[in-house]
C-alpha angles and dihedrals in degrees: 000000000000115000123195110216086227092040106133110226121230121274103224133027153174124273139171099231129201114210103160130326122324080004111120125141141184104233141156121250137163115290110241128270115213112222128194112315084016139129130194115196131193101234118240096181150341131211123215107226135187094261092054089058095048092048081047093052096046098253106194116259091037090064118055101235112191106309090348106094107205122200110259117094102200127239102051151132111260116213137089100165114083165100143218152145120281107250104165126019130181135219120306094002098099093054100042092048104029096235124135121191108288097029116129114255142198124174129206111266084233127056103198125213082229083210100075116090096258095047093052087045093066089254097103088155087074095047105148093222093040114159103206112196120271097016104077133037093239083057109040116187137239102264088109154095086241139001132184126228099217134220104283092042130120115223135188128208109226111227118237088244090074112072101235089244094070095047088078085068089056090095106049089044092053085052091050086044086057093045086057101039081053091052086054090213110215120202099268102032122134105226124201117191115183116199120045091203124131085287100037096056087046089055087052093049095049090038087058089056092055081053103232115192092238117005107189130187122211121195125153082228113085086206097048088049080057097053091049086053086050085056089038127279126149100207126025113191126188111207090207094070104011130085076223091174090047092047092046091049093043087052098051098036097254097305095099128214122327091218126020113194116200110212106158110060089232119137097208079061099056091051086057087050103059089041092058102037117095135241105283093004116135124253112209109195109195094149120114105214122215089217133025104278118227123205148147102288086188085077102057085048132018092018103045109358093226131187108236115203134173132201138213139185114325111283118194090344098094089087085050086046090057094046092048087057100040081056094056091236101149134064088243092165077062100040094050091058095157134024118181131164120265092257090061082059085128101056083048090061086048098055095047088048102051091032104181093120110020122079093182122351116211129200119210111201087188 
């Protein structure tokens, strides 16, 4: 796609648009103006997350619901997952991110206030007033024709060895790089991930590369548990049908796995978890659950003396994500497994939502 640095963006577009729960239109809005420190980008693709569908369904914590205020500030762009091309950029922007008109752009899920404790900490991902993407009207999302990057955000130029098409992925992969790092994977470990969803197979990709003894995959779908052999993984288990904690104790001699990583928000899996998992070994929850879990906490003490970790975004990982995919690590014929336009935003949700045959579903506005 050719920009000209003096090209005048449209006025009006098209945008999915979230206004409560299950109600999701195609609409026209105002295209948006970069101001100074800004980008606006012409969207290539955005992905649907899980996040996006529980936001879709009313989850609890995203909705207010009578005194509890929840997250989501209606109406709003969804998206946080994306890429584009740079199409408008305002004064002092180019400069301070390295980015010319054209260039392929992603931008961090999370634009952090840079004031709070944990900003000025180095750990922006945990700011206590962060606007994420698609979630809040300071931070409108990618489904959309454009979007702006404002002022507070951190971008990243995509280099020209990884197709544009890829790039959309670079998100959930920076948040699976995190998970891992979290899990601090030793030469030797037996690694467990549970969940072969668009961040779980991430997590296996990036966990091969820290060379496990036995790295195993566990999903309750038979196709999805193909697709996480196809990133890497040595053993793939379906609980369904499975005896997964048997088969986990009888690999590693009774002792069970040195790190367990939870990647499908689901409770039964946690449990599995914990009964898999050795003495000592480190549980990394990234899950979002749709209901409060309940377990033996005993376990996690007095009975195995576990380290209990959880993870969040992707800090500091979306430069290791890039160079993952201009490397050509990760199955991504697999991993894409949908594209639709952005006016078959509907059937996407509903993909994401049944799951049995998508990996990541991407929307394309153009």
């Amino acid at each position: 796609m050719n920009f000209e640095a003096n090209q005048p963006l449209p006025r009006r577009m098209q945008a999915v648009i979230c206004h409560q729960p299950e109600d999701y239109r195609l609409e026209e809005m105002d295209v948006p103006v970069p101001g100074p420190g800004e980008v606006v980008i012409k969207v290539h693709s955005a992905g649907i997350c899980a996040s996006d569908i529980a936001c879709y369904v009313g989850t609890p914590g995203y909705w207010s619901v009578g005194d509890i205020k929840g997250y989501v500030q209606p109406p709003v762009v969804p998206g946080h997952e994306f890429v584009g091309h740079v199409a408008a950029l305002g004064e002092g922007a180019g400069e301070r991110y390295g980015l010319k008109i054209g260039d392929t752009a992603v931008s961090e899920q999370v634009t952090p206030c840079w004031s709070c404790r944990f900003c000025k900490g180095g750990n922006y991902h945990m700011c206590i007033v962060p606007e994420i993407y698609g979630f809040r009207r300071k931070a409108q999302g990618a489904m959309a024709e454009y979007m702006k990057f404002p002022g507070n955000a951190i971008n990243h130029r995509i280099p020209g060895q990884v197709p544009i098409e890829h790039a959309v992925y670079v998100e959930p992969l920076a948040c699976a790089i995190h998970a891992v790092q979290r899990a601090d994977i030793q030469f030797g470990d037996v690694v467990v991930i549970a969940g072969a969803g668009p961040i779980g197979i991430g997590m296996i990709a990036a966990a091969r590369l820290k060379n496990p003894r036995l790295l195993i995959a566990t999903d309750l779908n038979d196709w999805r548990l193909e697709q996480a052999k196809a990133a890497g993984a040595h053993l793939v288990l379906n609980p369904g049908t499975d005896d997964a904690v048997a088969e986990v104790l009888r690999f590693t001699a009774g002792y069970g796995c040195d790190k367990f990583i939870e990647a499908s928000g689901a409770g039964t899996a946690v449990e599995q978890g914990l009964a898999m998992i050795r003495n000592q070994g480190t549980f990394v929850v990234f899950g979002v659950f749709k209901k409060p879990v309940t377990v033996d906490w005993t376990l996690i003490g007095d009975r195995k003396e576990l380290n209990i970790l959880g993870s969040h975004l992707g800090p500091g990982c979306y430069p290791i994500a890039i160079d993952m995919l201009a490397k050509g690590l990760l199955p991504m014929d697999r991993i894409i497994s949908h594209t639709l336009p952005l006016s078959d935003f509907q059937r996407g949700i509903d993909l994401v939502r049944d799951g049995s045959r998508s990996v990541k579903v991407a929307l394309m506005p153009a």
